[in-house]
VMD Tcl script that builds the backbone (N, CA, C; Angstrom):
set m [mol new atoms 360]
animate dup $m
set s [atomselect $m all]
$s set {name element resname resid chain x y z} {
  {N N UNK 1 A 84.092 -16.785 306.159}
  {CA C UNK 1 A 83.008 -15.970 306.679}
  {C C UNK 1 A 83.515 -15.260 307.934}
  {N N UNK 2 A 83.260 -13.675 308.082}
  {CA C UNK 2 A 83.737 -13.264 308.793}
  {C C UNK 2 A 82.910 -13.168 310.272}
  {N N UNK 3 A 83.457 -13.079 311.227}
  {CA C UNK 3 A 82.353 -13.111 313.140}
  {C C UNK 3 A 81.293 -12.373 312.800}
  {N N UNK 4 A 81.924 -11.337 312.458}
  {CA C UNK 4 A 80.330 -10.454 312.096}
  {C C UNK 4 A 79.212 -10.998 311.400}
  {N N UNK 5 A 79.583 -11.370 310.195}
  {CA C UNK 5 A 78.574 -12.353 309.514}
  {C C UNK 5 A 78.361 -13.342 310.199}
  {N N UNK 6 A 78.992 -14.031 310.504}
  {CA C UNK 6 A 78.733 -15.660 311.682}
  {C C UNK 6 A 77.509 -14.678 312.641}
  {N N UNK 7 A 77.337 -13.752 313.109}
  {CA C UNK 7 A 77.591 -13.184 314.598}
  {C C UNK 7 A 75.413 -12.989 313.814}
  {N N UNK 8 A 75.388 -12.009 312.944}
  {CA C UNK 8 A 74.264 -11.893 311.913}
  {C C UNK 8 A 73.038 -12.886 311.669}
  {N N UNK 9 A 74.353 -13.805 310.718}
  {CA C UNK 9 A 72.976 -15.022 310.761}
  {C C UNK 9 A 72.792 -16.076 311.696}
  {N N UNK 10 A 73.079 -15.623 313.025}
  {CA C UNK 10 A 72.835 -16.336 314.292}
  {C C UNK 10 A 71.852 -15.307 315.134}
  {N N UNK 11 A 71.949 -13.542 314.862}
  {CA C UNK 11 A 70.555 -13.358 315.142}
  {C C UNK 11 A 69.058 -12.939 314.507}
  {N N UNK 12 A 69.843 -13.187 313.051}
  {CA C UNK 12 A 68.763 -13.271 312.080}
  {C C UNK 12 A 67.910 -14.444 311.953}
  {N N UNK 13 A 68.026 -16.200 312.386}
  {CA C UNK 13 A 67.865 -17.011 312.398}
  {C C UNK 13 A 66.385 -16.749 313.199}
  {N N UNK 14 A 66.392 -16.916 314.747}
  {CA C UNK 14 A 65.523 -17.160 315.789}
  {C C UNK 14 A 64.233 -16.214 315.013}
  {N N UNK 15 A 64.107 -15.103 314.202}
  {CA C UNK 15 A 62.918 -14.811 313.929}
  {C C UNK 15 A 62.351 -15.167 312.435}
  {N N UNK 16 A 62.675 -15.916 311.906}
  {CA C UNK 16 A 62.295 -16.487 310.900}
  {C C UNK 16 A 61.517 -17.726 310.652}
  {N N UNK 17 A 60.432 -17.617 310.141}
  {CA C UNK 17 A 59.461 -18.744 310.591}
  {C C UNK 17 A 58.952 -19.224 309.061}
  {N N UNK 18 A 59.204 -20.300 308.851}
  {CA C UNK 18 A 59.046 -21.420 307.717}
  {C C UNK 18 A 57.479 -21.574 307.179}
  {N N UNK 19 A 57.269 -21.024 306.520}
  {CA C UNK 19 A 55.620 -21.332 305.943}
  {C C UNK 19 A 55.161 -21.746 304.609}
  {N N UNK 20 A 54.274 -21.497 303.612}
  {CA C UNK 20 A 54.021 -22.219 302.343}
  {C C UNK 20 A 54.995 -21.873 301.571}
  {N N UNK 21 A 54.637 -22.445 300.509}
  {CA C UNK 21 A 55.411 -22.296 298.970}
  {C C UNK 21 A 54.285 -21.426 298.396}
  {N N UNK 22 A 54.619 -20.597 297.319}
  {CA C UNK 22 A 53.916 -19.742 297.090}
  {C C UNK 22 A 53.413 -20.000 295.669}
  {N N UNK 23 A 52.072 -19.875 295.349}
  {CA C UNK 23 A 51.750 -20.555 294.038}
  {C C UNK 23 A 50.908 -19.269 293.081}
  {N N UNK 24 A 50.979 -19.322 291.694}
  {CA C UNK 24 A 50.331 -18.281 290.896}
  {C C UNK 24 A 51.173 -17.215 291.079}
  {N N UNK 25 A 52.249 -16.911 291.110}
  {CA C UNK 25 A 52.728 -15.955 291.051}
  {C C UNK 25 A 53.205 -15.073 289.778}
  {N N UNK 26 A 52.726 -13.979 289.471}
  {CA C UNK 26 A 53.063 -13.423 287.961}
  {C C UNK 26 A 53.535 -12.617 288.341}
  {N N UNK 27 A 55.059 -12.731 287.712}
  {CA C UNK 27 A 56.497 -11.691 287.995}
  {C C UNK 27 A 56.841 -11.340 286.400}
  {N N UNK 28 A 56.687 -9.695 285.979}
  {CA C UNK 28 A 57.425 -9.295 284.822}
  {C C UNK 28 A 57.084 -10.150 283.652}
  {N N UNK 29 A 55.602 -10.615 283.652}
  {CA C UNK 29 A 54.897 -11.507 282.458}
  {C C UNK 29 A 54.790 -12.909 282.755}
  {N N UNK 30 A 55.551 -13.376 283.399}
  {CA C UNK 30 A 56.026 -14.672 283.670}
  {C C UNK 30 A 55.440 -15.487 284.881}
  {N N UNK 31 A 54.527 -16.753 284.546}
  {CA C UNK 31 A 54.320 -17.292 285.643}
  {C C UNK 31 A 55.559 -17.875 286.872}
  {N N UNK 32 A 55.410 -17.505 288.366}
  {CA C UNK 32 A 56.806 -18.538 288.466}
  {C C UNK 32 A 56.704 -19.559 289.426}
  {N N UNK 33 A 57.458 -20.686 289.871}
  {CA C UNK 33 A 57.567 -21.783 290.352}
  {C C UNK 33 A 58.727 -21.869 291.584}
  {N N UNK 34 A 58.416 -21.894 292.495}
  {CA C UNK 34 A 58.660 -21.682 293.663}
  {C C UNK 34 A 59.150 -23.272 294.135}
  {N N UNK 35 A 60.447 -23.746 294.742}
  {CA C UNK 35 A 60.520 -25.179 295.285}
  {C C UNK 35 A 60.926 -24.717 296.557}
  {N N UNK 36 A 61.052 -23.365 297.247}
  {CA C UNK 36 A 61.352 -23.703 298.666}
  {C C UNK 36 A 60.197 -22.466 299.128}
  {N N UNK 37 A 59.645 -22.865 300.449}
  {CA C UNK 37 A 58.729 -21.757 300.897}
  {C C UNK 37 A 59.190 -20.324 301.419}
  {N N UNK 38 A 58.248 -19.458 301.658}
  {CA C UNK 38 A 58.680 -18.625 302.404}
  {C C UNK 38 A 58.977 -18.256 303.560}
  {N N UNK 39 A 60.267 -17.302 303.700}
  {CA C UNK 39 A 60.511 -17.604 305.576}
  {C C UNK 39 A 60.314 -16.218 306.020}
  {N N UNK 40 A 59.265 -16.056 306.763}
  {CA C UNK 40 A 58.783 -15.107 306.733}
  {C C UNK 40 A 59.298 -14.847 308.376}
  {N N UNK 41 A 59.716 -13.074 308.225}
  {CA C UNK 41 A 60.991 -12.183 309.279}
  {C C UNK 41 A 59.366 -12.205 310.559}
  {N N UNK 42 A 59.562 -12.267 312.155}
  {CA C UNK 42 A 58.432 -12.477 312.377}
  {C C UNK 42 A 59.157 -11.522 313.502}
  {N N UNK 43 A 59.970 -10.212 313.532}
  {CA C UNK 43 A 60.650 -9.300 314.613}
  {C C UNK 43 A 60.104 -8.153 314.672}
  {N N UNK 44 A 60.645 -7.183 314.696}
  {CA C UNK 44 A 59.824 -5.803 314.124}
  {C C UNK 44 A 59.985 -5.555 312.946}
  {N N UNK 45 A 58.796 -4.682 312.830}
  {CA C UNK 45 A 58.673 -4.068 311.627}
  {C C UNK 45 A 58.892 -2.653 311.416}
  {N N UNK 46 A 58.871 -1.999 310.154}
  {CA C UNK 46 A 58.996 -0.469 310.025}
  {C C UNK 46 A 57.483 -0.650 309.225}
  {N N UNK 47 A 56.288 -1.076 309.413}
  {CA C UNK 47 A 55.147 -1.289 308.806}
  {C C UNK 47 A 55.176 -2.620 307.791}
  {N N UNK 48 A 55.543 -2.263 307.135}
  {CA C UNK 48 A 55.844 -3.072 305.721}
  {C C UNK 48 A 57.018 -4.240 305.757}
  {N N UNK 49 A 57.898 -3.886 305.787}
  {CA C UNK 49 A 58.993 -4.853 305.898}
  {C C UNK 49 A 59.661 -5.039 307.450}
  {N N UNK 50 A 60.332 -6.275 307.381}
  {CA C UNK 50 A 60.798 -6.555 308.991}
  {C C UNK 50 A 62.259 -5.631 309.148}
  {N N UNK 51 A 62.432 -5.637 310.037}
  {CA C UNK 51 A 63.670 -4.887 310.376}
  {C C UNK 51 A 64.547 -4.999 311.605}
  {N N UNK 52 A 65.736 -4.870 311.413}
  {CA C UNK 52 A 66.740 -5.661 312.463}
  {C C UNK 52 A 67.939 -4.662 312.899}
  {N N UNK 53 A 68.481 -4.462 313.822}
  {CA C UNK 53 A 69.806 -4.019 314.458}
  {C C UNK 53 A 71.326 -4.453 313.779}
  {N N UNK 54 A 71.787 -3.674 313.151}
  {CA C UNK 54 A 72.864 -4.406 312.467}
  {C C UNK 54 A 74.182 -3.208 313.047}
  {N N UNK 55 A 75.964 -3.404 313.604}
  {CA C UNK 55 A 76.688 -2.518 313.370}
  {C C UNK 55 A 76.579 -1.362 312.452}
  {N N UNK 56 A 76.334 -0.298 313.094}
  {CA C UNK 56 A 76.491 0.927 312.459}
  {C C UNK 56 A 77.576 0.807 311.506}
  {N N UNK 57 A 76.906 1.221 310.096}
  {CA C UNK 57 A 78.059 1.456 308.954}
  {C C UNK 57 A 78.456 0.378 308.246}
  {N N UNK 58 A 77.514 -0.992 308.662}
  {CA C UNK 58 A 77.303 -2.396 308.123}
  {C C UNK 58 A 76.417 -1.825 306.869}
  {N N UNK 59 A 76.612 -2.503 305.896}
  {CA C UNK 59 A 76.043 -1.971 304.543}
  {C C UNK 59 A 75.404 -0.914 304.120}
  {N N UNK 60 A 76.242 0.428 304.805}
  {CA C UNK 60 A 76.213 1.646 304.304}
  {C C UNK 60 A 74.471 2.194 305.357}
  {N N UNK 61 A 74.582 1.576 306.285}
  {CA C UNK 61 A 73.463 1.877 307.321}
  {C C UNK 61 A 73.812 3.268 308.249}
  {N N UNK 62 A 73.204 3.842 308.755}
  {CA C UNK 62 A 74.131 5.154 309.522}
  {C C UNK 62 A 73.224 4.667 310.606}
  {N N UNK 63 A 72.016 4.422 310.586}
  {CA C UNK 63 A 71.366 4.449 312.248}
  {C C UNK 63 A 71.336 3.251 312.883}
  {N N UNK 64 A 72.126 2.119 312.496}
  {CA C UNK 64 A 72.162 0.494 312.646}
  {C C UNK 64 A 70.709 -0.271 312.306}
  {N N UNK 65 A 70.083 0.102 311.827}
  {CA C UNK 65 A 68.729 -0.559 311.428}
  {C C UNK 65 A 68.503 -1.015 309.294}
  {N N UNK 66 A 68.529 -2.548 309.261}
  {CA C UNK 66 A 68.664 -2.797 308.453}
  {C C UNK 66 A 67.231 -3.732 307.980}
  {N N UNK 67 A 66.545 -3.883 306.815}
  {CA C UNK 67 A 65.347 -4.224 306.419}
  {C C UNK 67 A 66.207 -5.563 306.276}
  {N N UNK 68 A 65.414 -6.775 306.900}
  {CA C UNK 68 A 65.546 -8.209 306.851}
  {C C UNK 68 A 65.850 -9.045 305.759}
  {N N UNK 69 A 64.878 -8.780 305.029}
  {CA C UNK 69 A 65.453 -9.416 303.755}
  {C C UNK 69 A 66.347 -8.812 303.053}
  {N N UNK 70 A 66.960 -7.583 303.391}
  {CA C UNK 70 A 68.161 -7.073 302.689}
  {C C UNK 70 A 69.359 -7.636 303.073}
  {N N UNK 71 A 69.032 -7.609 305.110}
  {CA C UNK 71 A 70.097 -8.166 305.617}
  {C C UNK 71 A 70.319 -10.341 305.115}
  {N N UNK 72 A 69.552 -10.850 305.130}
  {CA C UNK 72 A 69.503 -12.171 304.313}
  {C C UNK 72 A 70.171 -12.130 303.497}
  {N N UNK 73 A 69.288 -11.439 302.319}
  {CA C UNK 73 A 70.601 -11.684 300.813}
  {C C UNK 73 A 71.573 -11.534 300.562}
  {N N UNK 74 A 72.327 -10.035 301.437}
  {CA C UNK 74 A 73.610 -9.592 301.651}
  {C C UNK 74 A 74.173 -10.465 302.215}
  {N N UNK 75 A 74.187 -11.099 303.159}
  {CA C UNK 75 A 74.517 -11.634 304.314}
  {C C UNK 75 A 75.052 -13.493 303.145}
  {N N UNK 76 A 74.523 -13.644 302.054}
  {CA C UNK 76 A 74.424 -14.614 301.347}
  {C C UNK 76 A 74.735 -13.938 300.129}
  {N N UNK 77 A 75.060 -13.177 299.572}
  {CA C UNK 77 A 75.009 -12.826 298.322}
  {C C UNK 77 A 75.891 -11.046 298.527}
  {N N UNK 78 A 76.760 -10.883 298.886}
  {CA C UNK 78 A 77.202 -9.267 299.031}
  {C C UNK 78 A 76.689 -8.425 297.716}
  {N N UNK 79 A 76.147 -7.094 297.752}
  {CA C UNK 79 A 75.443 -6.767 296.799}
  {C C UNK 79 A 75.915 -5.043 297.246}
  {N N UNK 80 A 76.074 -4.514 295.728}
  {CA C UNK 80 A 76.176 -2.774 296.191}
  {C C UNK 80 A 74.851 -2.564 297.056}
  {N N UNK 81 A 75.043 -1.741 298.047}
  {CA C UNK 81 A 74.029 -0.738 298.998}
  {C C UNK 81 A 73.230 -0.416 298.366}
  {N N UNK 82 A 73.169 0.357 297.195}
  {CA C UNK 82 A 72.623 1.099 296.202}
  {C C UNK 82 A 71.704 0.197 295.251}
  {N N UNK 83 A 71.566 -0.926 295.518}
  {CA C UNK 83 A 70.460 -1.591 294.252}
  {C C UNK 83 A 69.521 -1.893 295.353}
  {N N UNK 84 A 68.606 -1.856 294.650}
  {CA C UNK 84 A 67.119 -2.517 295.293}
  {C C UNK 84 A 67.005 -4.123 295.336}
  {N N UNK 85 A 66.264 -4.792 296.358}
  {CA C UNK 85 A 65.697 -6.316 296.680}
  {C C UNK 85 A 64.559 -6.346 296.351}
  {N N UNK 86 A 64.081 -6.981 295.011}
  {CA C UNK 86 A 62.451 -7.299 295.020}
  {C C UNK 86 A 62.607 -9.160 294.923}
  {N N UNK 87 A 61.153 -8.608 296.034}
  {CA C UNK 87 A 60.280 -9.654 296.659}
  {C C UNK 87 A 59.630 -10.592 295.298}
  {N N UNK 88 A 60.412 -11.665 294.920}
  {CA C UNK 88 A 59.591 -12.415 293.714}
  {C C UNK 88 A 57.978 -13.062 294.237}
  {N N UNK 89 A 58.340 -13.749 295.557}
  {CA C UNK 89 A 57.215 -13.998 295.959}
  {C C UNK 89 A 56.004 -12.920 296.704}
  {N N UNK 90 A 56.131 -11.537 296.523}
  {CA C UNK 90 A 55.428 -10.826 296.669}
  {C C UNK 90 A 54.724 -10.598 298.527}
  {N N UNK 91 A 55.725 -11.192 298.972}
  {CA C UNK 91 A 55.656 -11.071 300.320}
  {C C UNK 91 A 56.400 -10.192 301.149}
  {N N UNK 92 A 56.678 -9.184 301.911}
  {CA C UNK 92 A 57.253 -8.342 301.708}
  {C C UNK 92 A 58.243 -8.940 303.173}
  {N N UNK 93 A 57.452 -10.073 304.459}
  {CA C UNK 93 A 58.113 -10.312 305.195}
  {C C UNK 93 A 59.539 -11.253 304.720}
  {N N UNK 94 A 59.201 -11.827 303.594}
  {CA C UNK 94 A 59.596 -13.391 303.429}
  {C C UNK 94 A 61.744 -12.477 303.132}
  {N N UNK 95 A 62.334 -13.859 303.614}
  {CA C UNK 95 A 63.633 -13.432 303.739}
  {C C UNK 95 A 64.394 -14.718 303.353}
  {N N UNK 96 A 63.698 -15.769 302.810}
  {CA C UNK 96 A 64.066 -16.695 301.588}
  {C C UNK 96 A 64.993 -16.274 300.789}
  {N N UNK 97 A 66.188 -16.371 300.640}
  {CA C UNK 97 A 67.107 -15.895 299.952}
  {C C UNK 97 A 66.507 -16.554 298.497}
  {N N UNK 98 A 65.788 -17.590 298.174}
  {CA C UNK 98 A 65.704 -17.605 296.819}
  {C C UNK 98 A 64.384 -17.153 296.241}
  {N N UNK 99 A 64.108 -16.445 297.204}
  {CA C UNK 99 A 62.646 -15.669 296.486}
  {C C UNK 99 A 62.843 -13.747 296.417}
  {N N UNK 100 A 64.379 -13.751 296.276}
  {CA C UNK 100 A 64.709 -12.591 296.645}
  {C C UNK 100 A 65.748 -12.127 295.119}
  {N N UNK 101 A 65.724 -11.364 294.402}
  {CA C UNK 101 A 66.679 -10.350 293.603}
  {C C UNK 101 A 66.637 -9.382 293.904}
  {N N UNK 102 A 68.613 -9.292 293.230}
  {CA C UNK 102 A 68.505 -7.633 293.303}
  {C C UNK 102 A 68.151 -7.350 291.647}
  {N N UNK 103 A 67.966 -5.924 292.384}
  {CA C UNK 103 A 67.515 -5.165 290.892}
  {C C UNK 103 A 67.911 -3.721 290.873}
  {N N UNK 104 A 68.134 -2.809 290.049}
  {CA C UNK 104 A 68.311 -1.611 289.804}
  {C C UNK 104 A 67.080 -0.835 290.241}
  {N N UNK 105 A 67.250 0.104 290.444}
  {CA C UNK 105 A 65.816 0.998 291.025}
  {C C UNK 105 A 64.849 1.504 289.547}
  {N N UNK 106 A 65.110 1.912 288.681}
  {CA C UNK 106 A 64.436 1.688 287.350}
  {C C UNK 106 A 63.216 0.666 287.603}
  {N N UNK 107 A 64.352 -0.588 287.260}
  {CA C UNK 107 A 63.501 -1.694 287.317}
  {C C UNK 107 A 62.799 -1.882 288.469}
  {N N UNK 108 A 62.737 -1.832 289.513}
  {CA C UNK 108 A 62.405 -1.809 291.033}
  {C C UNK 108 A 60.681 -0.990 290.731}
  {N N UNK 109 A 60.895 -0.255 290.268}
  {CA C UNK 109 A 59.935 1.280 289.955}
  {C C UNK 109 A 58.936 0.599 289.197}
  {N N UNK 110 A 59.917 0.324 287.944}
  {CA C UNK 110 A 58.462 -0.619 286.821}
  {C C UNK 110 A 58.031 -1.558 287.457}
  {N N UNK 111 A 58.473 -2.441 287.872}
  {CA C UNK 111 A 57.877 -3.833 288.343}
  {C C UNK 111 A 56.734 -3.061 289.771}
  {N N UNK 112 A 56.882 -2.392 290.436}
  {CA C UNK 112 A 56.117 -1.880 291.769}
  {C C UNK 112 A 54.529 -1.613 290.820}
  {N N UNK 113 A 54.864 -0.424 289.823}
  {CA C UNK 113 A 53.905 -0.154 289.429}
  {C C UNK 113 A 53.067 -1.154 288.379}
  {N N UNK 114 A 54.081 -1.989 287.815}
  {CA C UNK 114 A 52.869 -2.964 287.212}
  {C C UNK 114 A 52.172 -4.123 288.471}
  {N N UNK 115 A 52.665 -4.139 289.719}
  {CA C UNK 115 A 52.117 -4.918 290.995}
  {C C UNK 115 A 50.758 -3.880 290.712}
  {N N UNK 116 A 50.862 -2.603 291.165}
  {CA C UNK 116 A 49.894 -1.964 291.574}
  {C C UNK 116 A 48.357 -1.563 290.592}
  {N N UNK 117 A 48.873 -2.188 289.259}
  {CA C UNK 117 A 47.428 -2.013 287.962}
  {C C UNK 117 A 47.118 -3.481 288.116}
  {N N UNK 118 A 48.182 -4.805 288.663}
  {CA C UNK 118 A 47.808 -6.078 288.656}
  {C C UNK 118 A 46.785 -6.012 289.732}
  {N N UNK 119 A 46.942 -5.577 291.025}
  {CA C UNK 119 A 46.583 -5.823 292.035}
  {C C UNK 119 A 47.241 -6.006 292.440}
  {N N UNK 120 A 48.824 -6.696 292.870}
  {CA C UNK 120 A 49.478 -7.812 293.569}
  {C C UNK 120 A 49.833 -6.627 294.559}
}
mol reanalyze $m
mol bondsrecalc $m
mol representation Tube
mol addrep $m
């Protein structure tokens, strides 16, 4: 693991705050089952999702500002720039690396809009 990464999830840590497990969740037809809770980003936000200070040009960023749970999964999982992170647990703070996939933007698109005829 490189300083930078060491350097990351040492200031990604302090705003992350441990809360339920998430229950009833219907993802892409499928009920799902959750064994660790959500850790929900508790820093700034850009409205919707949390957001953090990362080296300029750290995963294809130009203004050093990176969405939290992107920086999490990457940070645990290196992933092209170019795919989308959906939120399984439908939380948009949560930065639970296992309530987190990537996905293609296609899919990203369908799944948003069947949230939005579900309600979720």
């Amino acid at each position: 693991m490189t300083i930078r990464r060491k350097h990351l999830i040492k200031k990604l840590q302090p705003f992350l705050e441990t809360t339920t497990i998430p229950k009833g969740i219907i993802h892409d037809g499928k009920e799902l089952h959750f064994h660790r809770p959500c850790k929900l980003f508790r820093g700034a936000t850009d409205g919707e999702y949390g957001v953090i200070r990362v080296p300029k040009g750290f995963m294809g960023v130009k203004d050093g500002v990176v969405r939290a749970h992107r920086l999490a999964l990457y940070l645990k999982t290196p992933f092209p720039v170019k795919m989308q992170v959906d939120h399984l647990c439908r939380n948009t703070l949560c930065c639970e690396e296992t309530h987190l996939v990537i996905i293609g933007p296609k899919t990203h698109g369908r799944l948003s809009k069947e949230d939005q005829i579900d309600g979720n």
